[in-house]
Structure formats: C-alpha cells, structure tokens
N, C-alpha and C positions, 0 to 999 in steps of 0.2 A: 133301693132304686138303682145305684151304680151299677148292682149283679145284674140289675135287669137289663139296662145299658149294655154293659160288656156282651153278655150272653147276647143279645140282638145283633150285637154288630159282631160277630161269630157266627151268624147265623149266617147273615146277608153275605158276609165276604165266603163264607163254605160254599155257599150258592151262584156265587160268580166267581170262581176260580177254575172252577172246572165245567167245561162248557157240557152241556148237555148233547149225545150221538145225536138226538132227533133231530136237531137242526144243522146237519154235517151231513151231504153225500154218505149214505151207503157204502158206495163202493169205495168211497177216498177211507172210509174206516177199517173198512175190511181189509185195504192195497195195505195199510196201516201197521195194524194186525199181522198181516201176514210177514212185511218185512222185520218187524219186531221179533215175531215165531223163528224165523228163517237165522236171523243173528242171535237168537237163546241157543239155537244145535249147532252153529258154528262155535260159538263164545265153548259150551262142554265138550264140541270133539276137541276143541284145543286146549281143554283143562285147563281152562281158568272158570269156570264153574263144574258141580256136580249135576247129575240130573239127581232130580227131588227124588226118586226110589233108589238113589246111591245114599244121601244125603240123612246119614245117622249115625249115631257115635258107635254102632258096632261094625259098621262097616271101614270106617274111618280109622277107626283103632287096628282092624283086619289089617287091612293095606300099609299102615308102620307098622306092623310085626310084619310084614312077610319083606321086609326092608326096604320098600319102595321107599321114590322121594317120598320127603311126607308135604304134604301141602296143608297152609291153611282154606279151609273146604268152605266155600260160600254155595249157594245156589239159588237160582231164581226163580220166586213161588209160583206154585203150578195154578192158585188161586187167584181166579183172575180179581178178585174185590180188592186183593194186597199190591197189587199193581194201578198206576194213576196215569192215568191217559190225558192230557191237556191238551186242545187244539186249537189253531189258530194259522192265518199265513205268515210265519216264520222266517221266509226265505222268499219273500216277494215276487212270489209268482203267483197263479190264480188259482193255486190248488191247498186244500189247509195240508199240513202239517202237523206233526208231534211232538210234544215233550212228554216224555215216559219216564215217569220215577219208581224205584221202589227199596225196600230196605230189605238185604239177602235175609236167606235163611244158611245160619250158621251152623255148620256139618257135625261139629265136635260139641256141639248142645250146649256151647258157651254163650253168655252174652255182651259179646266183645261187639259186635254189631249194631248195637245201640244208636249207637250218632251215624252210622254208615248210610247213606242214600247214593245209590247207581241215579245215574242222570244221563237220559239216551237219547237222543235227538233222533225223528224219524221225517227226512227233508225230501219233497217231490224232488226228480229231475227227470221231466219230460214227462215219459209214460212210468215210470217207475218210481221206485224210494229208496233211499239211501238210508242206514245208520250210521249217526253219529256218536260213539261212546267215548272220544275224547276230548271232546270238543271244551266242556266245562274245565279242565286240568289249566287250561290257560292260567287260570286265573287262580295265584295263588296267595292267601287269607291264613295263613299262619300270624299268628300263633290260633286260629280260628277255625272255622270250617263253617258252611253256609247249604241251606236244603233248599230247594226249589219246590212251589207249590203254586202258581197259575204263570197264565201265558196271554199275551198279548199279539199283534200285529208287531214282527221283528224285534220282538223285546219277549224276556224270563224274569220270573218275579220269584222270592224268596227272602228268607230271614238270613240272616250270618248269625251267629254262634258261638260265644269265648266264654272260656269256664276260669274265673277270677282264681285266685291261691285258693282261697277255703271253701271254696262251691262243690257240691257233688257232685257223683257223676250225673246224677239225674237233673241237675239243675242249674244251668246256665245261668248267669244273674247280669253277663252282656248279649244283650240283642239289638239289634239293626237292620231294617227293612233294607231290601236292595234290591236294583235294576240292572240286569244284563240287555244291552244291547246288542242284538246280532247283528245288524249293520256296521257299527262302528266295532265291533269287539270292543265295547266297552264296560266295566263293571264300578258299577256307582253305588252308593247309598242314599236311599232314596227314598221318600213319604209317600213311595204308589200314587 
C-alpha cells in the first residue's frame, strides 16, 4: 500500500511540475525556443560547449593530440525530450517565461556528468528574451549541490543534494526540498 502511495504522488507531482505547451501562447514558446537555440550557437562558438557531431571521444582525443588546449568537452543534447522546459511568469511581467534544465552530454564518454544540471533562465523584456545562465551560481550549497525541477509565479523549485562519507556516487542519502525566489534572490529550504 506505501509503494502504492509513493508511486501516486510521483505521479501527480511529475504532472504538475512541468506545465503543459497547450496552455502557453504559441508564440511565447516559440520566442522561448528560439532564444534558448540562439544562446546553444553562442555558448559553442565560444567553446564552452561542443556541438553534438563534435561531441565523441575520437574526436576529442584528435584535437589533444594535435596539441590544442584540451578541454573538458560537454555538449548540449540535440534531443529535444533530454531537455526540460518549465514555465511560468518569472519575472513579473505578463509574459511567461522559462526555466530550461538539462544534464550535458560528456564528450570524452565519461560519466563525470552525473550530478551535473545546466539551469538556464529564458526572461521576457519587452518584445524579446533574455538568457540567464548565471543566475543560479549565486547561490552557493557546498559541500552540496541542488537540481531544479518545476517553476512557479517568481519562484524555482528543486531538491539539494549531499552525499554523506560512505554514500555512493549514485546515492545521495541528504536531500532537501528548496525554494528559490526570484524576487528576493532568496534560497530557502522548503516543504513546496
């Protein structure tokens, strides 16, 4: 009966975290989209990502042998299902907004990018949108780390994340609900 519990309310909260496009302006998704698209070819012409057909370990090995700097190689999936779109009005105007999450895809075919979540804010102003991709760094949760997974009216919602002495990697054994408020820049722990 618990499992059945748990699994339920898994369900429901999957189902309200991430708002549904149909009831969201078209075009507010689309302006959305496109500013997001527009900052993925900025973010790679400036090499802090690969584009995804760079993005493989014989390519990656190529470019340190021929001595280049070497970088650690991320890239942002070309699939859009691996990418999380949340919206809401954000930034208190009358237009929604986005939070865009995703976990890279790692170039040298390691799995170092496990806990890693990009957290992209996409904010109206006026006729257009803005990315935000530093905006989350305020807030710093060491010895932690914290992933974002739905959105509200000027508030981000998300787990934090600490792995005790003898936890593995895969398994955190501290977690804690939390609320970012974009109004206040405030980051709390919080019961949703």
């Amino acid at each position: 009966m618990r499992q059945i519990l748990i699994l339920l309310s898994l369900l429901i909260l999957g189902c309200s975290t991430q708002q549904s496009e149909n009831n969201i302006d078209q075009k507010e998704i689309s302006d959305i989209k496109k500013a997001f698209e527009s900052w993925t070819k900025s973010e790679i012409s400036k090499g802090n990502f690969f584009a995804m057909d760079s993005c493989n370990g014989d390519y990656y090995m190529r470019k340190d042998s021929l001595g280049l700097e070497s970088v650690f190689g991320y890239a942002v999936p070309d699939d859009s299902s691996e990418i999380n779109y949340y919206y809401a009005n954000l930034n208190g105007d009358t237009k929604k907004d986005a939070l865009i999450t995703f976990t890279p895809y790692q170039c040298d075919g390691g799995n170092a990018s496990m806990w890693v979540q990009y957290q992209v804010l996409v904010l109206s102003q006026g006729d257009s949108y803005l990315v935000d991709d530093s905006y989350f760094e305020r807030f710093d949760t060491a010895p932690g780390l914290f992933q974002l997974d739905s959105v509200a009216p000027k508030a981000v919602f998300g787990t934090y994340f600490e792995f005790a002495e003898k936890d593995g990697r895969c398994c955190p054994s501290i977690t804690k609900p939390i609320k970012i408020d974009l109004e206040k820049n405030e980051f709390t722990y919080s019961n949703r």
